[in-house]
C-alpha positions as CSV (number, residue, x, y, z in Angstrom):
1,X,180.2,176.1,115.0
2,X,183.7,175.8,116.4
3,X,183.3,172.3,118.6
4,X,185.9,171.2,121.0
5,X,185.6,167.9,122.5
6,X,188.3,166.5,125.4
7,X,189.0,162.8,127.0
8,X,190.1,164.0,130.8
9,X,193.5,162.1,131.0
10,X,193.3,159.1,134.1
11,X,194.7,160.4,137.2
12,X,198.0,159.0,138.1
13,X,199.8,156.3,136.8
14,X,197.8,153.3,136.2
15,X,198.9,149.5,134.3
16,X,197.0,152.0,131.5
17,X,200.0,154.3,131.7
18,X,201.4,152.8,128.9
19,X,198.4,152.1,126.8
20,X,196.9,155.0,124.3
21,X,193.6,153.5,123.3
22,X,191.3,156.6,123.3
23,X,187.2,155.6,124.2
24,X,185.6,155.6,120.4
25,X,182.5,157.7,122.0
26,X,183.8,161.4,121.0
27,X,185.3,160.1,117.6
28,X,181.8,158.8,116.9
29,X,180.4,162.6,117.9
30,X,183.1,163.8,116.2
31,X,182.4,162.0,112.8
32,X,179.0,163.1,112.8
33,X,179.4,166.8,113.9
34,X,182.1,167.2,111.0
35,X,180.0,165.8,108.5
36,X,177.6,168.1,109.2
37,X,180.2,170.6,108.9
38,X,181.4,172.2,111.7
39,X,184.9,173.0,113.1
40,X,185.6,170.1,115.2
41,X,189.0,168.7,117.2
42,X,189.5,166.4,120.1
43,X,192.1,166.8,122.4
44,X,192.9,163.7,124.4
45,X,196.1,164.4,126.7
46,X,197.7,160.9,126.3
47,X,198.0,161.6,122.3
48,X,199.2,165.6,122.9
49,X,198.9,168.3,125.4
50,X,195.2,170.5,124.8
51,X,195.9,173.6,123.3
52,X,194.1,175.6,126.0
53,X,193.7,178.7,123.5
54,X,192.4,176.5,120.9
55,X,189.7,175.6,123.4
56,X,189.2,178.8,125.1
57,X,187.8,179.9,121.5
58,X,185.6,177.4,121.0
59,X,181.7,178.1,120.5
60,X,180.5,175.0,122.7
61,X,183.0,172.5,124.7
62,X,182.2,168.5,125.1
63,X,183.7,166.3,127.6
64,X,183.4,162.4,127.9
65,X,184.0,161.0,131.7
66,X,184.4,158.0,133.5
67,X,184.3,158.1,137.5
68,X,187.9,158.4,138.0
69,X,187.6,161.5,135.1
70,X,184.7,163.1,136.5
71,X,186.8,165.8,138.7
72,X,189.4,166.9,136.3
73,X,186.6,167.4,134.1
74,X,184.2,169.6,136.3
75,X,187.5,171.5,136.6
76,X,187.5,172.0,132.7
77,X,184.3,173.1,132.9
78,X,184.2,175.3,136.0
79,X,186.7,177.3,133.8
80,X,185.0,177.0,130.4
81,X,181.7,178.1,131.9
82,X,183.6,181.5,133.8
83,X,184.4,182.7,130.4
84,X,180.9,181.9,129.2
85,X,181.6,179.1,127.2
86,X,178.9,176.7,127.0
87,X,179.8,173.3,128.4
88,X,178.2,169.5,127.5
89,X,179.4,166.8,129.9
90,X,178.6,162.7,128.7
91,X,180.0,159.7,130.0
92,X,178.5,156.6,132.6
93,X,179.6,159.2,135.4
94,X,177.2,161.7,134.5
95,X,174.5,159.4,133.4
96,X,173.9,158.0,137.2
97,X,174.9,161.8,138.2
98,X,173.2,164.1,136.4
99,X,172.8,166.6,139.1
100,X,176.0,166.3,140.4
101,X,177.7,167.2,136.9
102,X,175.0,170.0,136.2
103,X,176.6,171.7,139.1
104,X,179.6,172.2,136.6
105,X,178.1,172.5,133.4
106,X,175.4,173.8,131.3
107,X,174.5,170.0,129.9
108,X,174.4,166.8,130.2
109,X,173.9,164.1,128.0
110,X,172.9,160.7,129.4
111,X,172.9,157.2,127.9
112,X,174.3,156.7,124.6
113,X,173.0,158.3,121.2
114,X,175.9,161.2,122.3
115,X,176.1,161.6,118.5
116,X,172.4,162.5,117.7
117,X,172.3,164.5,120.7
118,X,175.0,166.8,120.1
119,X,173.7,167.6,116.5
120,X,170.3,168.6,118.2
121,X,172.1,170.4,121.1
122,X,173.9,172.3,118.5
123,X,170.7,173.4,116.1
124,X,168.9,174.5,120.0
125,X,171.9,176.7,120.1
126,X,171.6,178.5,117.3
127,X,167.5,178.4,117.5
128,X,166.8,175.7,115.5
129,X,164.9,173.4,118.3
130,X,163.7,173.8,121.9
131,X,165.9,172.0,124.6
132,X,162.9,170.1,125.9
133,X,162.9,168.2,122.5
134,X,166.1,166.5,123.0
135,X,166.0,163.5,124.5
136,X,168.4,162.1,127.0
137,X,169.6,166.1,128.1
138,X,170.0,167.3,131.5
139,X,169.8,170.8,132.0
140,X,168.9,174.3,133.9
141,X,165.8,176.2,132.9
142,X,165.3,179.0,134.8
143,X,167.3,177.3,138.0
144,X,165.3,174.3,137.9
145,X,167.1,171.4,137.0
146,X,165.4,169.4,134.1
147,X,165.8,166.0,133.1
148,X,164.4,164.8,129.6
149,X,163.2,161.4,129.3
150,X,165.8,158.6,128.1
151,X,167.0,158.5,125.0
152,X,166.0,155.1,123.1
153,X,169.1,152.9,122.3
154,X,170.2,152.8,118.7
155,X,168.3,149.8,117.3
156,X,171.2,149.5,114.6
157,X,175.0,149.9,115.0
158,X,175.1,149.9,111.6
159,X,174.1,153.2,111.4
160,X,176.8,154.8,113.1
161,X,179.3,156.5,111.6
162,X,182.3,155.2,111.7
163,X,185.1,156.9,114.5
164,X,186.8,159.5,112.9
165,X,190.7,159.1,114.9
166,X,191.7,161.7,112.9
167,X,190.2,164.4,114.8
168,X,191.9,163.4,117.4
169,X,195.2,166.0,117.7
170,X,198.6,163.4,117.9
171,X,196.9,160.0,117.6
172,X,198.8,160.2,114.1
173,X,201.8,160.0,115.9
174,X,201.2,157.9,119.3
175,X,197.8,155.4,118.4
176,X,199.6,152.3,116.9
177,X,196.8,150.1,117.5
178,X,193.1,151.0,116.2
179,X,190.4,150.5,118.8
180,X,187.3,149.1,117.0
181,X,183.7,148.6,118.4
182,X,181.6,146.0,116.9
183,X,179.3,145.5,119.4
184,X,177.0,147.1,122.9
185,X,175.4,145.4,125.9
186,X,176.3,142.6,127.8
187,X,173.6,139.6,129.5
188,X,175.3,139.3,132.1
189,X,174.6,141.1,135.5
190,X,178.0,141.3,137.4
191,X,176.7,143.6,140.0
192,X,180.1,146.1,139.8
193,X,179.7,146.6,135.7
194,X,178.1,149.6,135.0
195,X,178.3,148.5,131.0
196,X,174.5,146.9,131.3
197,X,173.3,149.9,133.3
198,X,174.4,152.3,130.2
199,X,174.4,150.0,127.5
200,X,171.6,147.5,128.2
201,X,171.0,143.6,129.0
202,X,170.8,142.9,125.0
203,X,173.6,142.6,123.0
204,X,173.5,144.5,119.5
205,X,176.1,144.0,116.8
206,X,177.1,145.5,113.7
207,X,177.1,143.4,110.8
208,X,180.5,141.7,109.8
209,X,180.2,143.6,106.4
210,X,180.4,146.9,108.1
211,X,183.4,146.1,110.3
212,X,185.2,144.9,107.3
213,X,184.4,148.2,105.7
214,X,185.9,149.9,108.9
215,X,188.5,148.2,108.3
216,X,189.2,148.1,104.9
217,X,188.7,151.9,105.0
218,X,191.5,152.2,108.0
219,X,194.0,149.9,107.2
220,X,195.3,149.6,110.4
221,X,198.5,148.5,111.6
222,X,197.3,146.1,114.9
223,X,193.4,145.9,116.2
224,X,191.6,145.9,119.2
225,X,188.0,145.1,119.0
226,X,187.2,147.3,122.0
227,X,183.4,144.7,122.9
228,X,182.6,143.7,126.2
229,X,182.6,140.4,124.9
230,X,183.7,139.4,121.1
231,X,182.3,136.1,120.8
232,X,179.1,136.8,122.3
233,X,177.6,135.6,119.1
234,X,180.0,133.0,117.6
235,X,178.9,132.7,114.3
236,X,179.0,135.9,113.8
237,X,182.3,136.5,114.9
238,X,183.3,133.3,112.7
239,X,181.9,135.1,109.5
240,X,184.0,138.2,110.6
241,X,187.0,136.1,110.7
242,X,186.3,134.2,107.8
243,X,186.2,137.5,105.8
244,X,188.9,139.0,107.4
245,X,191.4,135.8,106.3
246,X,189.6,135.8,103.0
247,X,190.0,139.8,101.9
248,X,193.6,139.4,103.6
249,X,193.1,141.1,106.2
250,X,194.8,139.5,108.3
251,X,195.9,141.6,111.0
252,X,197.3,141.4,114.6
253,X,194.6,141.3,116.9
254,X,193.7,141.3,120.6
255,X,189.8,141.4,121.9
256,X,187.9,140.6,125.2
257,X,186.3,137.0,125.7
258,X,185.2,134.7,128.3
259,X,186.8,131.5,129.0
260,X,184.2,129.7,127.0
261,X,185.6,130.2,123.6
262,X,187.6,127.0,124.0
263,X,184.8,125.5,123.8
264,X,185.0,125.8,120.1
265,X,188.0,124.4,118.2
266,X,186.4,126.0,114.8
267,X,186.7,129.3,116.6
268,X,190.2,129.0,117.7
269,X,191.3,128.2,114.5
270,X,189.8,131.2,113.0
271,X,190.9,133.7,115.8
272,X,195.1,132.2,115.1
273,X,194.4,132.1,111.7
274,X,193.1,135.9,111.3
275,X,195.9,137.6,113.5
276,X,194.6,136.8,117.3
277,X,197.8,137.1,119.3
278,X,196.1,138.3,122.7
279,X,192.9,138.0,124.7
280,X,191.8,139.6,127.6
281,X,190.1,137.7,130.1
282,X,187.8,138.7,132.6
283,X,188.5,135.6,135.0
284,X,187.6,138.2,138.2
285,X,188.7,135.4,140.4
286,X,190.2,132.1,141.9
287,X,187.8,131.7,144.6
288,X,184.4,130.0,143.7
289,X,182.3,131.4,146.0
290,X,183.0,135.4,144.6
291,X,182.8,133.6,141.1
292,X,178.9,132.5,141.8
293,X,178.8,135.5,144.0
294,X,179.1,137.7,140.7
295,X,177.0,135.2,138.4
296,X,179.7,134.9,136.6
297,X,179.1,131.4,135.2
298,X,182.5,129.7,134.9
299,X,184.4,127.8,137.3
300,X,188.5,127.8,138.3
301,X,189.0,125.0,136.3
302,X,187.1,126.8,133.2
303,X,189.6,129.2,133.5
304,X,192.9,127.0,134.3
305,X,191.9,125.1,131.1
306,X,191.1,128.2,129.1
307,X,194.9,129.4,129.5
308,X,196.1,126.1,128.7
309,X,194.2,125.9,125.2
310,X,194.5,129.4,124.5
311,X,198.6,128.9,124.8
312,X,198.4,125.8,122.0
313,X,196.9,127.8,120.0
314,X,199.8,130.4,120.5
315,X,197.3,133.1,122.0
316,X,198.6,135.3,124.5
317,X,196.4,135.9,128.2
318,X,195.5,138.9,129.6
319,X,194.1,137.7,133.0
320,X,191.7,140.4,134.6
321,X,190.7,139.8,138.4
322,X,188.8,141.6,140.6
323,X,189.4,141.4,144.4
324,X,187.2,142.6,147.7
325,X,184.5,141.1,147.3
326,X,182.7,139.9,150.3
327,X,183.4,135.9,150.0
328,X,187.5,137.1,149.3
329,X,190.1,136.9,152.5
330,X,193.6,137.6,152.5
331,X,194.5,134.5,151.3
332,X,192.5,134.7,148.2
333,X,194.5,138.1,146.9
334,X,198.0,135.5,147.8
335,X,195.8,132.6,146.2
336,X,195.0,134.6,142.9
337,X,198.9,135.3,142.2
338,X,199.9,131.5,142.9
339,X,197.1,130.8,140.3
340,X,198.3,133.2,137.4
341,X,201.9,132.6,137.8
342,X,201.2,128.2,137.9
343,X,199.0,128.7,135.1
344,X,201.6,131.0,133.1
345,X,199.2,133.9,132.7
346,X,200.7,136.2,130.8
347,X,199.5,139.7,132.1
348,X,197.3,140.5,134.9
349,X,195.1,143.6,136.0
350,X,194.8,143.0,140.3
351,X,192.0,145.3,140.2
352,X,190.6,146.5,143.8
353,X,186.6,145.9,143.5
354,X,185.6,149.8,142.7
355,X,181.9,150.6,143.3
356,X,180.9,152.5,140.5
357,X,177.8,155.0,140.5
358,X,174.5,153.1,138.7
359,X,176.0,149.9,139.9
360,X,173.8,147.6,142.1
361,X,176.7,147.2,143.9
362,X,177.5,151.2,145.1
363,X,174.1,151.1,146.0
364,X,174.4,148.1,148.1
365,X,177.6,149.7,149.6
366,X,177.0,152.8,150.0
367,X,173.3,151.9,151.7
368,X,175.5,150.0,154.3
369,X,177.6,153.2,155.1
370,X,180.8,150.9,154.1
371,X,182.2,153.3,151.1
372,X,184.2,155.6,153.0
373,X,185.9,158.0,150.0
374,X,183.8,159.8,147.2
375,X,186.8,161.2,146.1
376,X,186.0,160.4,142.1
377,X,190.2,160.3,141.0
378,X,190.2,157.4,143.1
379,X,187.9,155.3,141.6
380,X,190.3,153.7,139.3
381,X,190.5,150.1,140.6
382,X,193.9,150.8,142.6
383,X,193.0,152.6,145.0
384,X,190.8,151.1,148.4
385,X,187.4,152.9,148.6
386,X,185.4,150.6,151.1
387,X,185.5,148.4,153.5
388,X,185.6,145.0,152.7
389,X,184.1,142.4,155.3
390,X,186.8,139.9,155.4
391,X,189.9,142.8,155.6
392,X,190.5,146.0,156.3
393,X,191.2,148.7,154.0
394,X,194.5,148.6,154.0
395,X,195.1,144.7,154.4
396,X,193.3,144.7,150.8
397,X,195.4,147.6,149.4
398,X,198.7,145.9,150.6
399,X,197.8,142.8,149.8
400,X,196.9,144.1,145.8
401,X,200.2,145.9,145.6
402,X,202.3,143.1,147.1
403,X,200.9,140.4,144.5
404,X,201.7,142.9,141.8
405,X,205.0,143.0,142.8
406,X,205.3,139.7,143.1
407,X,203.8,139.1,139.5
408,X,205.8,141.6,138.1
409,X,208.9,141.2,140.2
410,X,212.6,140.7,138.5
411,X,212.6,136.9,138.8
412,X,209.6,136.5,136.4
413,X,211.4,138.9,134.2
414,X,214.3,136.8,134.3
415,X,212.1,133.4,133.7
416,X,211.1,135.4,130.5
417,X,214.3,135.9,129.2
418,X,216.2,132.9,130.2
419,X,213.2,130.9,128.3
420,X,213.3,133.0,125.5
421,X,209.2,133.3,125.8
422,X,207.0,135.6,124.3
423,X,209.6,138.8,123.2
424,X,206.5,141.2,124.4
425,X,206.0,139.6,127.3
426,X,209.3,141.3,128.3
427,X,208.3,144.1,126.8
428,X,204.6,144.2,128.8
429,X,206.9,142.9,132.5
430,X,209.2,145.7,132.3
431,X,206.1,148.6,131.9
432,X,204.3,146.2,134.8
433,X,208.0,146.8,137.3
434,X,208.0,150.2,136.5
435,X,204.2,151.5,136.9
436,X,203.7,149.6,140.2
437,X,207.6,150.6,141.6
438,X,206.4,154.5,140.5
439,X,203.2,154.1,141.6
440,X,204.5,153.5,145.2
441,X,206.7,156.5,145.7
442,X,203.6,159.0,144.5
443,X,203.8,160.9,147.2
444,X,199.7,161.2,146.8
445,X,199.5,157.1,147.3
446,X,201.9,157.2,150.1
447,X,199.6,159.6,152.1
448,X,196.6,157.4,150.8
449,X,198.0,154.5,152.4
450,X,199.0,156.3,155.7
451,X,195.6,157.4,155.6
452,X,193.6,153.9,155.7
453,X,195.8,152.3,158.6
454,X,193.6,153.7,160.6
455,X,190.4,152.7,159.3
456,X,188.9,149.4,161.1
457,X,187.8,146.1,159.9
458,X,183.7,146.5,159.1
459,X,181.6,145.4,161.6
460,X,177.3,144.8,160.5
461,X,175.7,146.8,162.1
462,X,173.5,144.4,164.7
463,X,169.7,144.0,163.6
464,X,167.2,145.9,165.9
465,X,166.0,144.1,168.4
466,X,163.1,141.8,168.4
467,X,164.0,141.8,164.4
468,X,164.5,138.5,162.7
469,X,167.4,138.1,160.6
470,X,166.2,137.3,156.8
471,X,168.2,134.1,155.3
């Protein structure tokens, strides 16, 4: 069967403009639909424009979405589907919105196992197996909608194949670093991550042996393990080091961690010692009360030390913040860029608080009538969807794009080349100017802007009366 599977490109220019790291779920698809030999490409429009006539011949077309992806790909599929072109739609999106996507497409596959699904979606389609027999599909049978049960999560990583990049058309030419999964599922229960909602409260790894494989099979050039968390399990990881150093693989590196893994000076070693140059942090924030607001375990001064050790050990900081949630004020957006430039963070993401679908907290949100756009593009962590209770809309949005600019203003470019610090970090502050300077003029976030002057700070609604307020 001719297969075509597409990544929807982000909408507008995001601080991922300048990043081509494709999501490893259709390579994984990919791998396994090849080796059971059918005609398979993937077109992700970051790597090379989608060869619409490839795609218009296909037998069955895939898409992978995330919230902000979900409308460009219903538009893929709205056309795919008028030339009678079957259409499977995957992704976190879909899984919380089944209905909503099967309004665009023939099928949809929910949760993860994408790769075991699409091999039994295929045989249904050419009479092999009933539909009903798949689990995790979504799906019309004679206008009804029908929803499958779950599919069980893979009990083994192991047995994955391993991402198959090369099907994807131009990552030969743009895809300089090799994303790399090692592990799924998180513990922790941030209430805006929809990673536990799809991927579970349990963390599962692959063993260090079949990473190295992936590896030694790849060769790449520069590596980013692409798990929630790579030192969830730090022996683990410090076996996966230890063989990387000792098969001399030692290769430039970057991965997201917590602030705890300063804890361990063995660790730290290991991660300079096997290529580590960069880590991406999610600190989410400077004020304590969002920080034990989203359980997140850690305090300011965790993360003000973290930066400090990670930097003796020559490790770059990626600082990731979130901001809007109901503990943060104006001050606390200000606050947050005092706090990564004093503490030398290297990057930053500023991203708005985005309530994404099978999140406790869009259900929290959108229960309270306070999420006032369900436009999906938008749902890309720079753009304002709700109404936060200490600003307004647009005080938030403002106060986000100012402490970019601020962050990544001239003057800290100069401070980076008059110190002679970190060559890429001139590289990384010169993409950061540019992105939030374009991102400005779009005439489509100009009108967003103009549009959310208007809306007023949120008021709670008062209890009825005779009620008595819970505490």
């Amino acid at each position: 069967m001719k297969i075509r599977l597409i990544e929807p490109e982000p909408p507008g220019m995001n601080v991922w403009s300048k990043v081509f790291l494709p999501r490893l779920g259709l390579p994984i698809i990919g791998a396994a639909l090849k080796a059971a030999g059918h005609d398979v490409l993937i077109y992700s429009p970051q790597m090379a424009p989608v060869d619409w006539d490839d795609v218009r011949s296909a037998d069955l077309v895939g898409l992978s979405t995330t919230t902000s992806t979900a409308e460009t790909a219903y538009e893929i599929a709205d056309e795919m589907r008028a030339r009678s072109i079957p259409v499977v739609i995957g992704g976190s999106h879909v899984t919380f919105l089944a209905d909503e996507a099967l309004d665009h497409v023939d099928y949809v596959a929910r949760g993860e196992g994408g790769e075991q699904l699409m091999l039994e979606l295929v045989d249904a389609l050419e009479g092999r197996r009933d539909l009903a027999s798949i689990a995790g599909l979504s799906y019309h049978d004679d206008g009804t909608v029908v929803h499958n049960p779950a599919r069980p999560r893979c009990p083994d990583l192991d047995e994955l194949p391993f991402p198959d990049l090369g099907l994807i058309v131009g990552a030969e030419k743009k895809l300089s670093t090799m994303p790399i999964m090692t592990s799924w599922g998180c513990p922790f229960a941030c209430n805006f991550c929809s990673v536990t909602a799809m991927f579970g409260r349990k963390y599962r790894f692959r063993s260090a042996e079949s990473v190295i494989a992936e590896i030694e099979e790849k060769r790449p050039k520069r590596i980013f393990f692409y798990d929630d968390n790579m030192a969830a399990d730090r022996k683990r990881l410090k076996q996966l080091l230890t063989m990387m150093i000792e098969r001399g693989l030692v290769i430039p590196w970057s991965a997201q961690v917590r602030t705890d893994v300063v804890r361990d000076p063995e660790l730290l070693d290991l991660m300079r010692r096997s290529g580590c140059e960069l880590v991406y942090l999610g600190l989410e924030s400077v004020n304590q009360a969002t920080l034990d607001a989203f359980d997140k375990a850690q305090t300011v001064a965790d993360v003000e030390r973290a930066i400090k050790v990670l930097h003796e050990y020559g490790i770059r900081s990626h600082g990731m913040f979130v901001l809007g949630a109901d503990t943060d004020t104006v001050e606390t957006v200000r606050d947050t860029v005092k706090f990564a430039m004093k503490n030398h963070i290297d990057t930053v993401m500023l991203n708005i608080l985005t309530p994404l679908p099978g999140t406790p907290q869009f259900e929290d949100l959108d229960a309270a009538g306070r999420i006032f756009d369900k436009r999906w593009h938008l749902y890309d962590a720079h753009h304002v969807v709700f109404t936060p209770a200490q600003m307004t809309p647009y005080e938030l949005q403002m106060e986000v794009l100012r402490g970019y600019m601020r962050f990544y203003s001239l003057r800290q470019w100069l401070r980076y080349v008059f110190t002679f610090r970190f060559t890429k970090q001139l590289l990384f502050h010169s993409w950061g100017m540019v992105i939030i300077r374009n991102w400005r003029r779009d005439e489509r976030n100009k009108a967003f802007i103009e549009a959310i002057k208007r809306l007023p700070r949120w008021r709670p609604a008062a209890p009825p009366q005779g009620a008595t307020m819970r505490h």
